[in-house]
C-alpha positions in Angstrom: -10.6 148.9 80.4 -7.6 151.2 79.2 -6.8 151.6 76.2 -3.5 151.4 75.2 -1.4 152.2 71.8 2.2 150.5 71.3 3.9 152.6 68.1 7.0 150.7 67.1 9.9 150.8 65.0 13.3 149.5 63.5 15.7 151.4 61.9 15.7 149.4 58.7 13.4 147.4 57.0 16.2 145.4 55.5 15.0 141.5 56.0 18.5 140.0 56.4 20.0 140.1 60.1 21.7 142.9 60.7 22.7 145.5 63.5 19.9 147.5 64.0 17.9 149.5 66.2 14.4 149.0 67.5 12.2 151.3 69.7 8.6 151.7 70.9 6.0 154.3 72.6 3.7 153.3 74.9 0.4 155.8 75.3 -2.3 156.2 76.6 -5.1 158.7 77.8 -4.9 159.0 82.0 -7.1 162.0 83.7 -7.5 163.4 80.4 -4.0 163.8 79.5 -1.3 161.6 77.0 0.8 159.8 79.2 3.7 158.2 77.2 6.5 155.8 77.9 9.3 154.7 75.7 12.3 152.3 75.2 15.1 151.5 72.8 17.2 148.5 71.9 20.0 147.8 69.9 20.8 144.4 68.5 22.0 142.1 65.7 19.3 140.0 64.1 16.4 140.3 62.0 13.4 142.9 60.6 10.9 140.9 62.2 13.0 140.1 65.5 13.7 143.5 66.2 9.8 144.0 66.2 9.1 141.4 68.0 11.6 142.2 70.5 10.1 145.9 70.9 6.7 144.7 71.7 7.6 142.2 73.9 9.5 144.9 75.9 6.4 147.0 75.6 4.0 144.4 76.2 6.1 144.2 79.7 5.7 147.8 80.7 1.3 147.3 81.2 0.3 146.4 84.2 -3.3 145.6 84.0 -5.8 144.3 81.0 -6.2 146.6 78.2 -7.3 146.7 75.1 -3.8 147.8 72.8 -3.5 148.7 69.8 -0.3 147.6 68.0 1.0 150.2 65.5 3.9 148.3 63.5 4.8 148.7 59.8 5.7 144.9 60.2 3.1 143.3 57.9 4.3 139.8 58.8 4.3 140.2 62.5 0.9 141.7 62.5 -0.5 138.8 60.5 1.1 136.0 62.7 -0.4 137.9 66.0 -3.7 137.3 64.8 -3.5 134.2 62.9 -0.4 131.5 64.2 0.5 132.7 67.4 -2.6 131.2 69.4 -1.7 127.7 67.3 2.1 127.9 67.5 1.5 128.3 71.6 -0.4 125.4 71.8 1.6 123.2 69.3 4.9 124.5 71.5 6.0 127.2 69.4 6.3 124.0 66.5 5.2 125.1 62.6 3.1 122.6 60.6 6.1 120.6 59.6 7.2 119.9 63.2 9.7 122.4 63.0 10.5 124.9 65.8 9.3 128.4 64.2 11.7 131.4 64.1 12.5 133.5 67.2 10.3 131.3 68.9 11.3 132.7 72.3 10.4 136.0 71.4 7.1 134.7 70.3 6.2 132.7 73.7 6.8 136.0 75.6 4.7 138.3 73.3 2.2 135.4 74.0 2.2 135.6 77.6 2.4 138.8 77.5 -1.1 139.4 75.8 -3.1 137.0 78.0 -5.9 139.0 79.1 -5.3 141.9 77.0 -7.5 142.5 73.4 -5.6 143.3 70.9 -6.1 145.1 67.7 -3.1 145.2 64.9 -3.0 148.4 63.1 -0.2 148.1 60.4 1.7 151.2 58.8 3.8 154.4 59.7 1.8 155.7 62.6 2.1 159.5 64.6 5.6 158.1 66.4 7.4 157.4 63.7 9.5 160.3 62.8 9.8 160.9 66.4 11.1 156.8 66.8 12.9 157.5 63.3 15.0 160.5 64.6 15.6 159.3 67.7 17.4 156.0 66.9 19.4 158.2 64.3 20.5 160.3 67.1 21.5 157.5 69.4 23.5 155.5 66.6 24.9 158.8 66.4 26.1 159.5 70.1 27.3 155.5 70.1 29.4 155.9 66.6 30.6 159.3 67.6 31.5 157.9 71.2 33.6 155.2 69.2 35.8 157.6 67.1 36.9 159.3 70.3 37.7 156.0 71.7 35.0 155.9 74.2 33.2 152.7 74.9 29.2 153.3 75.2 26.6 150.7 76.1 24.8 149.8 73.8 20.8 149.3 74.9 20.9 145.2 73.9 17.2 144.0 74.8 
């Protein structure tokens, strides 16, 4: 079995929704050598949504079990992987109260997405995250300074 690290990141902590970016590194050790894979977002919601919606992006880029270790300074989405998200699944993404739970469609596909994998939740700044830091700086940077010239970019929404 591989093993597999996810480093992610958002480009604020800040817990209100807001635009923000989100990014992640997949690695892991092939032939004796680092291979890596990364993505970026860009979207308008919350601390714990952009997470979510990193993982579940890098969750999607593994193609066979593995055991994956989840680097995230995202206390709350670590704790909910390894305590609520096996309950909320089988109670239909419902909290205690009946209620449907937050982001609850980002939730289902992290869920689906780690059948069949073992995961391990490491929390805190990791070896990626300057690297994750300075590179959603420098793409806020090409969008903003694309704007002031009057040129449209795209924008990575996932």
């Amino acid at each position: 079995m591989y093993k597999v690290d996810i480093y992610l990141a958002q480009s604020t902590a800040s817990l209100s929704k807001d635009e923000r970016w989100h990014g992640y590194v997949v690695a892991c050790i092939k032939n004796g050598e680092e291979k890596t894979v990364n993505g970026f977002g860009h979207i308008f919601g919350t601390y714990h949504e952009a997470t979510l919606r990193s993982l579940s992006d890098a969750l999607d880029r593994l193609n066979q079990s593995c055991e994956v270790h989840i680097h995230t300074e995202d206390r709350f989405v670590m704790n909910m992987l390894g305590t609520q998200l096996e309950k909320w699944a089988g109670n239909n993404y419902l909290n205690a109260k009946g209620e449907p739970i937050k982001h609850a469609e980002l939730w289902e596909e992290v869920y689906v997405r780690t059948r069949g994998q073992l995961i391990v939740a490491e929390e805190g700044r990791h070896s990626y995250s300057e690297w994750l830091d300075t590179e959603m700086k420098r793409r806020e940077r090409l969008i903003h300074g694309a704007a002031s010239y009057g040129i449209e970019m795209e924008k990575e929404d996932k």
